[in-house]
LONULO-47070 format. One record per atom (N, C-alpha, C): x negated, y, z negated; atom name; residue in one letter. Coordinates in steps of 0.05 Angstrom, whole numbers, plus 5000, padded with zeros to 4 digits. Layout:
((X; Y; Z); CA; A)
...
***
This chain:
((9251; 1808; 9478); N; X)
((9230; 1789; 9483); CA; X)
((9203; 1803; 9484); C; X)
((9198; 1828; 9496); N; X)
((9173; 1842; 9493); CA; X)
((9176; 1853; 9475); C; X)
((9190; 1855; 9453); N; X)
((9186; 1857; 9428); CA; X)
((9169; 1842; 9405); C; X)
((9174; 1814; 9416); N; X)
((9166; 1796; 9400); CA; X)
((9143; 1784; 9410); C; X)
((9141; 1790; 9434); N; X)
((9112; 1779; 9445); CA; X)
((9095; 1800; 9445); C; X)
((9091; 1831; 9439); N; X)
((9080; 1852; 9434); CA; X)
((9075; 1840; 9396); C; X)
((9087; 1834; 9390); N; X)
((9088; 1830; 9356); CA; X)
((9064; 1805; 9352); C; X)
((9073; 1780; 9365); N; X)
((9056; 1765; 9373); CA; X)
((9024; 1756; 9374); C; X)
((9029; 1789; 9404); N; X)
((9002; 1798; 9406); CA; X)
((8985; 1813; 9381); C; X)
((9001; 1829; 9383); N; X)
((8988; 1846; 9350); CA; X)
((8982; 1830; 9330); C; X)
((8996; 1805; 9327); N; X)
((8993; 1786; 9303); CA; X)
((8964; 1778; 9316); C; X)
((8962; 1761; 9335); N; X)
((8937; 1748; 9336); CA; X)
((8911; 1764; 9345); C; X)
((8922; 1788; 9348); N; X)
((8885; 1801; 9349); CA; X)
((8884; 1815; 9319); C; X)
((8901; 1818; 9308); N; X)
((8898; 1830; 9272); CA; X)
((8883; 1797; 9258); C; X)
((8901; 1768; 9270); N; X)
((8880; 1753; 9260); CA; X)
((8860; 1749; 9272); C; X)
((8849; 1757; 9306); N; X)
((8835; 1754; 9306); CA; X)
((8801; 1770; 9289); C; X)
((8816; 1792; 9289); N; X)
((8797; 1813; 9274); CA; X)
((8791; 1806; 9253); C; X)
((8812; 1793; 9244); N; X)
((8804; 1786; 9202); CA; X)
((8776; 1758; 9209); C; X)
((8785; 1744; 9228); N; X)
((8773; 1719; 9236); CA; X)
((8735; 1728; 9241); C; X)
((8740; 1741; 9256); N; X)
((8719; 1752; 9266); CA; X)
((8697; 1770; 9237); C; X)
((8720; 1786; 9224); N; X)
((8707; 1799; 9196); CA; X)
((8693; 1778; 9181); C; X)
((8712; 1753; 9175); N; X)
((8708; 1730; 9150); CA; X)
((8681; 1713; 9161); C; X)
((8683; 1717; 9194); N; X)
((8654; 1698; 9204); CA; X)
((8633; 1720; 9198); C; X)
((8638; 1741; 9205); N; X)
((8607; 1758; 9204); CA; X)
((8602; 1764; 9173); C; X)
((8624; 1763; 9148); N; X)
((8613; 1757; 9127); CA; X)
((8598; 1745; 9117); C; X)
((8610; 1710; 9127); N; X)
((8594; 1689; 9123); CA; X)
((8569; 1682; 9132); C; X)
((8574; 1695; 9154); N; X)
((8542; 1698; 9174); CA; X)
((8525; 1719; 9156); C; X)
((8533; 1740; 9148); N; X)
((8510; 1755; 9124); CA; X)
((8504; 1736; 9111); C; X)
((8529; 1729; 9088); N; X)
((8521; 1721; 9054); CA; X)
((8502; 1692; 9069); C; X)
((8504; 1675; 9100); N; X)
((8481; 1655; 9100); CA; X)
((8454; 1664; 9103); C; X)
((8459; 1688; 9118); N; X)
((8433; 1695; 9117); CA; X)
((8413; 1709; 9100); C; X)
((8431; 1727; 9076); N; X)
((8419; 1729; 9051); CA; X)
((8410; 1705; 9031); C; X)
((8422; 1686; 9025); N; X)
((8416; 1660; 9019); CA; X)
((8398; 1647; 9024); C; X)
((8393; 1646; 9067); N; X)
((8376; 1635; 9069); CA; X)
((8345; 1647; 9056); C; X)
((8358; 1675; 9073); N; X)
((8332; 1693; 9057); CA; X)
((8316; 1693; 9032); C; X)
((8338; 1690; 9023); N; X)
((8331; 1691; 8990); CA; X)
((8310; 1655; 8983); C; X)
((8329; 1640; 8993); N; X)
((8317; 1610; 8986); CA; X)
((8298; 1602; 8998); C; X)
((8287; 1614; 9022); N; X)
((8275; 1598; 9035); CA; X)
((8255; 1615; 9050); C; X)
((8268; 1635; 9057); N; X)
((8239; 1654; 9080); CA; X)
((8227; 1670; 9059); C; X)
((8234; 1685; 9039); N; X)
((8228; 1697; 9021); CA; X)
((8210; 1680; 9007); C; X)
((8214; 1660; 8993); N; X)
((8187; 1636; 8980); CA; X)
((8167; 1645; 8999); C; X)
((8171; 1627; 9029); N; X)
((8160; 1616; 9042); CA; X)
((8128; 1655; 9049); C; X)
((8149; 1668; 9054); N; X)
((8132; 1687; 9057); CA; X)
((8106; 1703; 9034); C; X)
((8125; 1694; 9010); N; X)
((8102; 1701; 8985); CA; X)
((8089; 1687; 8980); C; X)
((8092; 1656; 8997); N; X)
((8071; 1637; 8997); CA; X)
((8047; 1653; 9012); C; X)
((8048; 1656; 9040); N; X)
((8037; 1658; 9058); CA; X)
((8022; 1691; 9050); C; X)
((8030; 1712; 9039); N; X)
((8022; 1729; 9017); CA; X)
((8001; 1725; 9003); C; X)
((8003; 1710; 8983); N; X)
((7993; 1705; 8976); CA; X)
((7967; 1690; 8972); C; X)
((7968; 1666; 9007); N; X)
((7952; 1660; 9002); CA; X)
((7927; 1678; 9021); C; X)
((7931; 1694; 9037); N; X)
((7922; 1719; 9053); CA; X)
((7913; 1731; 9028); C; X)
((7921; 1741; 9007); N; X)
((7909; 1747; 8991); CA; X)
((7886; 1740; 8975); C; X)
((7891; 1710; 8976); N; X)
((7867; 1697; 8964); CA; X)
((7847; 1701; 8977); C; X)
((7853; 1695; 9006); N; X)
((7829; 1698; 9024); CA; X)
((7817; 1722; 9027); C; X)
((7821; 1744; 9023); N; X)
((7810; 1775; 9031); CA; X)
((7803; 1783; 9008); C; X)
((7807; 1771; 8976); N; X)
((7804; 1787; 8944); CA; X)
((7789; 1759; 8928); C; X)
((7782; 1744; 8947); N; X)
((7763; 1720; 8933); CA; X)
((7737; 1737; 8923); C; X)
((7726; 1730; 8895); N; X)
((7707; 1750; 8887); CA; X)
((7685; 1717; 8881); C; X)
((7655; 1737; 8882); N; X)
((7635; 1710; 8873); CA; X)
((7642; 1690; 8838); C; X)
((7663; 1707; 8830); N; X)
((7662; 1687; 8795); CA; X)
((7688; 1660; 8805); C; X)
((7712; 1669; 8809); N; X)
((7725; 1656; 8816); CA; X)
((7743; 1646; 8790); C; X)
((7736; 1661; 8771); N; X)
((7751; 1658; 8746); CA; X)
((7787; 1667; 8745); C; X)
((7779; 1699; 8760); N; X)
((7804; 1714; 8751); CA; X)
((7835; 1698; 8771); C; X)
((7846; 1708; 8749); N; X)
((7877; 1694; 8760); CA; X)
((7883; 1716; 8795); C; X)
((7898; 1695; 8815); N; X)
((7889; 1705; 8843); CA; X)
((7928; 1712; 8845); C; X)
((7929; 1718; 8871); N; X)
((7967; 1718; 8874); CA; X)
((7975; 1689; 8874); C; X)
((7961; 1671; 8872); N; X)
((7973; 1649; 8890); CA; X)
((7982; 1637; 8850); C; X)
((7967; 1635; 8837); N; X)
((7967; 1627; 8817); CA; X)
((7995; 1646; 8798); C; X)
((7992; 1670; 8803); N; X)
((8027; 1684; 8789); CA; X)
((8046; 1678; 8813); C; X)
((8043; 1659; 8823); N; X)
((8070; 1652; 8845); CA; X)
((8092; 1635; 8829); C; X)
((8113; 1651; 8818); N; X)
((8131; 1630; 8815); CA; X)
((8156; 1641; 8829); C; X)
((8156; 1610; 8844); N; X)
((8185; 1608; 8856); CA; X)
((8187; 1577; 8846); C; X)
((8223; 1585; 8836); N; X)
((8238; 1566; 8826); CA; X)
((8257; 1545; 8849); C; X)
((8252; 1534; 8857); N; X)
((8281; 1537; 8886); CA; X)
((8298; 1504; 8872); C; X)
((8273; 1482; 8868); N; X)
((8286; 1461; 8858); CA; X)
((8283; 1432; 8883); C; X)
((8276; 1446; 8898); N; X)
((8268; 1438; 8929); CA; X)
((8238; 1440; 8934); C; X)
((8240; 1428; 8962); N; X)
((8207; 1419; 8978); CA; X)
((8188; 1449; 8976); C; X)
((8211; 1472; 8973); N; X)
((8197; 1494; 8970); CA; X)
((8188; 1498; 8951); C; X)
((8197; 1491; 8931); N; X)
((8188; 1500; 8905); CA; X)
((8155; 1471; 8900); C; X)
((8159; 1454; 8919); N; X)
((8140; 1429; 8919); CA; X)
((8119; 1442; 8924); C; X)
((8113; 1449; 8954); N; X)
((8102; 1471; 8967); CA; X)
((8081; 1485; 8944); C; X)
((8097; 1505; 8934); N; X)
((8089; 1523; 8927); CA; X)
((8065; 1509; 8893); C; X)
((8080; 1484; 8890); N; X)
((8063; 1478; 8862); CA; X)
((8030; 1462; 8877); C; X)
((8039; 1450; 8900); N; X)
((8023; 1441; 8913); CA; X)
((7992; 1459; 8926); C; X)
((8009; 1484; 8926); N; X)
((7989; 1502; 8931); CA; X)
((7963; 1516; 8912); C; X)
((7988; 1515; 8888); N; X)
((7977; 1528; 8865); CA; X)
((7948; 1500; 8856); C; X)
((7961; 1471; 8859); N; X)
((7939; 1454; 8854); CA; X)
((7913; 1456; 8869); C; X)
((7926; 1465; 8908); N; X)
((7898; 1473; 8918); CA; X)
((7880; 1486; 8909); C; X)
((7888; 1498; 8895); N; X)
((7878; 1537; 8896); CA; X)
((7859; 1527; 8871); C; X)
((7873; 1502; 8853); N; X)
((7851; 1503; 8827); CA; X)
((7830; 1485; 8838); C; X)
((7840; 1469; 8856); N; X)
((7814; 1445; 8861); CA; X)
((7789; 1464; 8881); C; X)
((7801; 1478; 8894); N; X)
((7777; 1491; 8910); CA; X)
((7771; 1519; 8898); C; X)
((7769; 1534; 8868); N; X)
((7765; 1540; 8855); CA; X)
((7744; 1527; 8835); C; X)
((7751; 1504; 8822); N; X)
((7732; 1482; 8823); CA; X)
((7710; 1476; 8836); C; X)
((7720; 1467; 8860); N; X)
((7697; 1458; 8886); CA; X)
((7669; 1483; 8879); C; X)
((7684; 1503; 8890); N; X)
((7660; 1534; 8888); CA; X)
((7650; 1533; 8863); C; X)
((7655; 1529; 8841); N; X)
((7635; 1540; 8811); CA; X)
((7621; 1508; 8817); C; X)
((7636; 1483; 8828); N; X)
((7608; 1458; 8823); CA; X)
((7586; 1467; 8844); C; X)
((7593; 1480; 8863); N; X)
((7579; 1484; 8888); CA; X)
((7552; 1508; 8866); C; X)
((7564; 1523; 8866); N; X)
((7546; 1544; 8842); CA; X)
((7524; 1539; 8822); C; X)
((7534; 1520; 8814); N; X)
((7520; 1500; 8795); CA; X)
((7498; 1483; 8803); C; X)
((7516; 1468; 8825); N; X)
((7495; 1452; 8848); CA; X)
((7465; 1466; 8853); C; X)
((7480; 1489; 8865); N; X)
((7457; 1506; 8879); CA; X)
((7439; 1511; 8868); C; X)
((7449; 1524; 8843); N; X)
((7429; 1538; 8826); CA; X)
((7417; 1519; 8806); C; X)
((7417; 1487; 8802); N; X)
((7405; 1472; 8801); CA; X)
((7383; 1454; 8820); C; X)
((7390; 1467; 8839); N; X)
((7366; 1459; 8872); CA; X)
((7347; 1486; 8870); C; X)
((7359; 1500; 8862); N; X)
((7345; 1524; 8860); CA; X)
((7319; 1524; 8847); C; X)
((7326; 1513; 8818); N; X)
((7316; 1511; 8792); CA; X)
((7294; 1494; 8801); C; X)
((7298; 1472; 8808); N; X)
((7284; 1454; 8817); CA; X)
((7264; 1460; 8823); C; X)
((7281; 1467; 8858); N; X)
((7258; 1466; 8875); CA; X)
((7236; 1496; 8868); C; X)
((7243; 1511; 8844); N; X)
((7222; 1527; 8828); CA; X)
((7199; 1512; 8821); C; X)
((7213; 1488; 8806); N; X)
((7191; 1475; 8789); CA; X)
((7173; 1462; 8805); C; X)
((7188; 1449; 8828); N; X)
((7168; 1438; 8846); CA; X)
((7151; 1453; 8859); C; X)
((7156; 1476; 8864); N; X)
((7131; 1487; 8879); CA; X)
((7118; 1495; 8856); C; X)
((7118; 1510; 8840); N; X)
((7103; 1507; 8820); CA; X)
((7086; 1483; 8818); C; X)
((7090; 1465; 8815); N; X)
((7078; 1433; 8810); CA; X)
((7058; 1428; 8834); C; X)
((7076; 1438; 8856); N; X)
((7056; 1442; 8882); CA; X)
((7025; 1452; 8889); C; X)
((7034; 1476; 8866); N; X)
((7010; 1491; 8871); CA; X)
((6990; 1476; 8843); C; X)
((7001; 1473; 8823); N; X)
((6976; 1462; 8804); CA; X)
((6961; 1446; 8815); C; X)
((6982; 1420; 8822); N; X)
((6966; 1395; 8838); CA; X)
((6953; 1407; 8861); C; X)
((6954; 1422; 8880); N; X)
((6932; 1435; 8899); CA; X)
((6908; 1450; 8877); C; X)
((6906; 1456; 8863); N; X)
((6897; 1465; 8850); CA; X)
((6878; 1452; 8837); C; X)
((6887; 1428; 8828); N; X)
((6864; 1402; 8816); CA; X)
((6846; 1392; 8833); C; X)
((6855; 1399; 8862); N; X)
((6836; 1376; 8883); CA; X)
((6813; 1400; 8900); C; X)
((6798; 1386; 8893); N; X)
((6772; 1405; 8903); CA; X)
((6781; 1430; 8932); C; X)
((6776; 1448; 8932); N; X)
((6784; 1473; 8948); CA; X)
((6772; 1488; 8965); C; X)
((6738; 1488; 8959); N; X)
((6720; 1507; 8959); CA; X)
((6704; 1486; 8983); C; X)
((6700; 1498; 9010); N; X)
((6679; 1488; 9032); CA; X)
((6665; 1507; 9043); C; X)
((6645; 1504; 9053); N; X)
((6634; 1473; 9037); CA; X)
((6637; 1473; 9012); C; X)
((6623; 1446; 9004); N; X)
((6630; 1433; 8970); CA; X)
((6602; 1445; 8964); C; X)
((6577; 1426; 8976); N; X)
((6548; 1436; 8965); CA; X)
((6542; 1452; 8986); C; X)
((6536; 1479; 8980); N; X)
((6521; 1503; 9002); CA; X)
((6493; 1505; 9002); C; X)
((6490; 1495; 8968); N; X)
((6448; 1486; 8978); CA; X)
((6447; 1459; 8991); C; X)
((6459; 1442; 9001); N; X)
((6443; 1412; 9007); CA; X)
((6468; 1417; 9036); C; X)
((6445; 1419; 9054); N; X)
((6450; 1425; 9081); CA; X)
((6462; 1396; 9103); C; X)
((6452; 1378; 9085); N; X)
((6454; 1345; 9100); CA; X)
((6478; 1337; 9092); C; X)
((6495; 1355; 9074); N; X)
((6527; 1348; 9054); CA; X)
((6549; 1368; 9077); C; X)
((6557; 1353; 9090); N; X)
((6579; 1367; 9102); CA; X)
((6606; 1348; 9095); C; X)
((6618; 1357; 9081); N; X)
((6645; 1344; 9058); CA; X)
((6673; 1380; 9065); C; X)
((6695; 1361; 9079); N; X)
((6717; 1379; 9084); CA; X)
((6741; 1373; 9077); C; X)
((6762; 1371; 9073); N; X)
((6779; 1347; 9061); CA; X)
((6806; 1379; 9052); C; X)
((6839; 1358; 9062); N; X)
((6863; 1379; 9058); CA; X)
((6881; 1354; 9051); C; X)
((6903; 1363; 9032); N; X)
((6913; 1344; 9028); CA; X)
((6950; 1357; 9031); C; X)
((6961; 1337; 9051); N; X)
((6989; 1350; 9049); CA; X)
((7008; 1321; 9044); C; X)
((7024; 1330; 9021); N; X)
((7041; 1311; 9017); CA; X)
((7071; 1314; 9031); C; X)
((7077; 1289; 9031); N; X)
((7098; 1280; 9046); CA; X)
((7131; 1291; 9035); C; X)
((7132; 1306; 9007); N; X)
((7152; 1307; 8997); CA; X)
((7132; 1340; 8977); C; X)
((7149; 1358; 8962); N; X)
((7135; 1374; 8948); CA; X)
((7103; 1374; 8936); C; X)
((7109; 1341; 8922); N; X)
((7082; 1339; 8909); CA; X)
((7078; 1311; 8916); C; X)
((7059; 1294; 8909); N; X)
((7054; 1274; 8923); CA; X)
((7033; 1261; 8896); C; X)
((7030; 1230; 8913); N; X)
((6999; 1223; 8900); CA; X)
((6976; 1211; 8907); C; X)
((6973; 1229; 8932); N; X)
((6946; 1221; 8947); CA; X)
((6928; 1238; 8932); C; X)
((6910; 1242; 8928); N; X)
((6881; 1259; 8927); CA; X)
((6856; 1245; 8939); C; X)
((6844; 1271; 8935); N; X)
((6808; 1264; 8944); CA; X)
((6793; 1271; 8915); C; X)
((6766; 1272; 8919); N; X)
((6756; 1289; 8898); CA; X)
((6722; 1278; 8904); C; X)
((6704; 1296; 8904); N; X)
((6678; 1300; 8907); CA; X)
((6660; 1310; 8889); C; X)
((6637; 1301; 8877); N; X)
((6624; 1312; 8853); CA; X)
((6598; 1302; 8860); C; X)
((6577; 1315; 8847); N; X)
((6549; 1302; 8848); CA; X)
((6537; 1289; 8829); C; X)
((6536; 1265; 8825); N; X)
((6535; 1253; 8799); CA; X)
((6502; 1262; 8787); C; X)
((6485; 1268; 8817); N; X)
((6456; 1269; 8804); CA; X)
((6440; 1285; 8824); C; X)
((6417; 1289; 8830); N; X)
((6411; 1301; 8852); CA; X)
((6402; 1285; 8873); C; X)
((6416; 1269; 8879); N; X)
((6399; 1241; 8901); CA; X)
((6436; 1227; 8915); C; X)
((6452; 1236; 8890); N; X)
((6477; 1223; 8884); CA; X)
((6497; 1242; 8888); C; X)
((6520; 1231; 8905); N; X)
((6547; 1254; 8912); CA; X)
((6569; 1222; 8916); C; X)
((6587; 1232; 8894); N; X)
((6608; 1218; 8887); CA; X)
((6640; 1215; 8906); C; X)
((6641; 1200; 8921); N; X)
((6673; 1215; 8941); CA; X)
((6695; 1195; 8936); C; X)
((6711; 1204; 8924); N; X)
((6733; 1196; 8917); CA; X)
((6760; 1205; 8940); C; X)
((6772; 1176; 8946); N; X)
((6805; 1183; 8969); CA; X)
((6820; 1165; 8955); C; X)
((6851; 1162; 8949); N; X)
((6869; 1149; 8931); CA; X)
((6893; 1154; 8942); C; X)
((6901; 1139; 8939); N; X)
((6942; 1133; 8949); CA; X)
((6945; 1117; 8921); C; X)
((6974; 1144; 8909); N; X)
((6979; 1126; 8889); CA; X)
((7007; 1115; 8906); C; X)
((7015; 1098; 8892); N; X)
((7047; 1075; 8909); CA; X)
((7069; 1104; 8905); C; X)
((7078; 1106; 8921); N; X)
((7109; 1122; 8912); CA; X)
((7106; 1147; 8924); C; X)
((7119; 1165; 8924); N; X)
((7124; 1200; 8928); CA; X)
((7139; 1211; 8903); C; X)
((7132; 1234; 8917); N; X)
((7147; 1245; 8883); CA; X)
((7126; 1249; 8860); C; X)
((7148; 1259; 8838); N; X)
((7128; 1265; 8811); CA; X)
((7119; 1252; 8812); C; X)
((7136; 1223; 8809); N; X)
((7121; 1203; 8790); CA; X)
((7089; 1194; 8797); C; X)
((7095; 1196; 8827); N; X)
((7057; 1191; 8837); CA; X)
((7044; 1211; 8829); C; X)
((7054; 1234; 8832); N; X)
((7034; 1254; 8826); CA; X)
((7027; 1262; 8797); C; X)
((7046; 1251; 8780); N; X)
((7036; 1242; 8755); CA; X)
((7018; 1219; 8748); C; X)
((7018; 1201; 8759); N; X)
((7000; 1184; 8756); CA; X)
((6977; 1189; 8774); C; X)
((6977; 1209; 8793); N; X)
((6952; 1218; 8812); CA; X)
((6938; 1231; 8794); C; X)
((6947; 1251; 8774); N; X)
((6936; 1268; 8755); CA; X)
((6917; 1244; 8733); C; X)
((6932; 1228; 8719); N; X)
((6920; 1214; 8710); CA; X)
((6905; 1193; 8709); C; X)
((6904; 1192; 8735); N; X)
((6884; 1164; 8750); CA; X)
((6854; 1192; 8754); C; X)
((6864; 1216; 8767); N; X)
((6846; 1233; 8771); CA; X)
((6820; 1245; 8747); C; X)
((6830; 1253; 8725); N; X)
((6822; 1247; 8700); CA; X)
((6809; 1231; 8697); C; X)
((6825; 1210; 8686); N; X)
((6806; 1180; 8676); CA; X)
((6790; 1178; 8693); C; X)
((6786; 1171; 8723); N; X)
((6760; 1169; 8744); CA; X)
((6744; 1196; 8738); C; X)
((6740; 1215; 8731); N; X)
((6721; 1237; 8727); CA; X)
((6715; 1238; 8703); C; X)
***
């Protein structure tokens, strides 16, 4: 009888050992699997996109990590990962319109100060106006409400008895008044 219950015993810890081998197998090959399917993506996601963020250059053309990302899985991971790649073009996008933007406000607001200074430039500057006629005290600044505007003044002596003073609001802001300030300015002189 302690023969066979010694045999017994030996039987069930030899299976228990095989038992114990076949679980810690299975416990690897899941955790290579999982590895493979799921933390491994997930991490060359996250790679990648650390990458983007630290090797973002001002053009925004060149291909980044996130964009040679292929993972295949067939799954939410593989969703993920296309989902990302769409981010990566839309806010790639976003930055060159932003670029564009700018350097169209840029442009602009060149021309407008430019424009700024002509139109200061048309409206009398020099005070006094008359330095021989002592009884003529004439001072006058003109700041518009937006770059350029279409208010002006303008002062002249039509004769020697005679001094001309011109003040005007054209309707509007902007060029457009100060285009038509220019040419109301003109035609009246």
């Amino acid at each position: 009888m302690d023969y066979v219950v010694s045999e017994r015993l030996e039987f069930l810890y030899d299976t228990m050992l095989i038992m114990i081998a076949i679980t810690a197998l299975f416990a690897v090959i899941y955790i290579v699997i999982l590895n493979k399917t799921m933390v491994s993506p997930i991490k060359r996601m996250a790679s990648a996109a650390k990458d983007y963020i630290s090797t973002k250059t001002d053009t925004g053309t060149e291909s980044s990590s996130i964009s040679e990302l292929k993972i295949k899985t067939g799954d939410e991971i593989e969703q993920l990962c296309v989902s990302l790649k769409t981010m990566e073009k839309d806010i790639n996008d976003h930055i060159e319109n932003l670029r564009a933007i700018t350097a169209e406000k840029e442009r602009i607001g060149a021309e407008l100060d430019v424009a700024k200074h002509i139109q200061a430039s048309m409206l009398p500057c020099i005070f006094p106006a008359f330095p021989e006629r002592s009884e003529i005290d004439i001072y006058a600044t003109m700041e518009p409400a937006k770059e350029v505007g279409g208010d002006f003044y303008d002062f002249y002596r039509l004769n020697d008895t005679t001094v001309a003073f011109l003040a005007a609001d054209v309707s509007g802001k902007g060029i457009p008044a100060a285009m038509f300030m220019m040419t109301a300015k003109t035609i009246i002189k």
